[in-house]
C-alpha positions in Angstrom: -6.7 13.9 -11.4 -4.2 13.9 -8.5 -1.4 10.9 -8.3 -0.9 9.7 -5.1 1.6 7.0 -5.8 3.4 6.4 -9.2 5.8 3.3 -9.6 7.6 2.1 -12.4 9.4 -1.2 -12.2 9.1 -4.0 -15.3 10.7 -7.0 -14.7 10.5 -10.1 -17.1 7.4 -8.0 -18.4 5.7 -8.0 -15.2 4.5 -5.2 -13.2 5.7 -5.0 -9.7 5.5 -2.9 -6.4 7.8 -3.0 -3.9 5.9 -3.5 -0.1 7.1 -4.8 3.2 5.4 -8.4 5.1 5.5 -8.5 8.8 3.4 -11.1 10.9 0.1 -10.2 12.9 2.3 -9.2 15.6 4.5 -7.0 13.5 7.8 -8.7 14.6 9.1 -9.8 11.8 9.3 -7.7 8.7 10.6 -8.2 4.9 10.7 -5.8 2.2 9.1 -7.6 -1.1 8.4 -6.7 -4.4 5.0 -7.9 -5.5 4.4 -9.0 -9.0 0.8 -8.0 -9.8 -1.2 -10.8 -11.6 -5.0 -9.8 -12.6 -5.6 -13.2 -13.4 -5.2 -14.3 -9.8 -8.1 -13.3 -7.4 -7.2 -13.9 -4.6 -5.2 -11.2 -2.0 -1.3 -12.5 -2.1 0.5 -15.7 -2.6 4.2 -16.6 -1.6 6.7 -19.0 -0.7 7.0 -21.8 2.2 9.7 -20.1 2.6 9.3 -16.4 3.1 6.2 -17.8 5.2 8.6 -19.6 7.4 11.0 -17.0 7.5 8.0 -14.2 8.7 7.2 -17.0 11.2 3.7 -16.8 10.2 0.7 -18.6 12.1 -0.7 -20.9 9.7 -4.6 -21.1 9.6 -5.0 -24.1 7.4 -5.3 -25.4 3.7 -7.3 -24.4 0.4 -7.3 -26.1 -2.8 -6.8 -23.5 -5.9 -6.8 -23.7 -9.6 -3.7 -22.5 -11.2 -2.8 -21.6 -14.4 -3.0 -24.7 -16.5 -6.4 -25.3 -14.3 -4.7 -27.9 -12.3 -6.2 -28.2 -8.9 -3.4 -28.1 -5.8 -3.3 -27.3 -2.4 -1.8 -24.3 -0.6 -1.4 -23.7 3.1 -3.5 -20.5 4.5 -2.6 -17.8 6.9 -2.5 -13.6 7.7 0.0 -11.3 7.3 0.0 -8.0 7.1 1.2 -6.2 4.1 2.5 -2.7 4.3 3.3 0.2 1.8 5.7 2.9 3.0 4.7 5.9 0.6 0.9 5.5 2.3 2.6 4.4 5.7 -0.3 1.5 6.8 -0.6 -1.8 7.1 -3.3 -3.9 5.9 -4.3 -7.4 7.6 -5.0 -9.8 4.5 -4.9 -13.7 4.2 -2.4 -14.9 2.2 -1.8 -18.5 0.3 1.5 -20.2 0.7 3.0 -22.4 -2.0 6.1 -23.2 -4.1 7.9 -20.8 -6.0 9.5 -17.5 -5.2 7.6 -15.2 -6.7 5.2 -13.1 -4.4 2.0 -12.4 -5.8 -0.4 -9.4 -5.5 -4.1 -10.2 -6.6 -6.9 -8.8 -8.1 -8.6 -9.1 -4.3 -5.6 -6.9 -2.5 -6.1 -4.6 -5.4 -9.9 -3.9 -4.7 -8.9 -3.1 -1.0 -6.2 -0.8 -1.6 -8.0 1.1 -3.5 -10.9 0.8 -1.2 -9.0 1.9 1.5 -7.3 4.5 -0.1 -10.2 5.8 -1.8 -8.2 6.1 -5.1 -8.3 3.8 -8.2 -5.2 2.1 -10.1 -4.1 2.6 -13.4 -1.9 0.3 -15.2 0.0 1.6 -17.9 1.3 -1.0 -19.6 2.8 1.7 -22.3 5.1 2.8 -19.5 5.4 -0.2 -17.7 4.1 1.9 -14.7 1.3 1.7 -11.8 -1.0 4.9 -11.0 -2.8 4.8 -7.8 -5.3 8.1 -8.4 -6.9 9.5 -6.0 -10.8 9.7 -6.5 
């Protein structure tokens, strides 16, 4: 078993990794920390704001279920989500909403490992994230 990329950071006991979000034309760029929910399956979800900010394009609307199973509607768009310890960016559709809280789905997970031919580990003993290479 070889670790490609090991991350620890807990916060309000939620597992996170820290990422960058530029826009399709890579002129914009934020650094982010995603909180990873395996509850949500879509690829990533975040704020009007941050949206606004990254000046993205927006594609149009999509009506989700959140947690309570409450039925809203979120604006749609691309991004493209970036990882500096693999240095690559990946194009993914994102959902924009209220809140502040960037989220990281069970959708981008399945790519990244995908694309990195590895599989994730979460250790919630350790509070850490394993990407393994396969």
């Amino acid at each position: 078993m070889i670790t490609i990329f090991s991350q620890t950071q807990l916060k309000a006991n939620q597992l996170q990794l820290n990422g960058y979000l530029t826009d399709l034309k890579k002129q914009n760029k934020q650094h982010i920390s995603l909180t990873i929910d395996t509850g949500f399956e879509g690829f990533l979800y975040l704020s009007k704001t941050l949206a606004k900010s990254l000046k993205l394009e927006i594609t149009g609307t999509q009506k989700i279920y959140i947690g309570d199973n409450q039925e809203i509607s979120v604006l749609t768009a691309n991004s493209m989500l970036g990882f500096d310890w693999i240095n690559t960016t990946f194009d993914i559709p994102v959902l924009i909403g209220s809140g502040d809280e960037i989220v990281l789905g069970i959708n981008l997970l399945k790519k990244l490992t995908a694309q990195l031919q590895c599989s994730i580990l979460l250790n919630l003993n350790e509070d850490k994230v394993d990407f393994i290479k396969t």
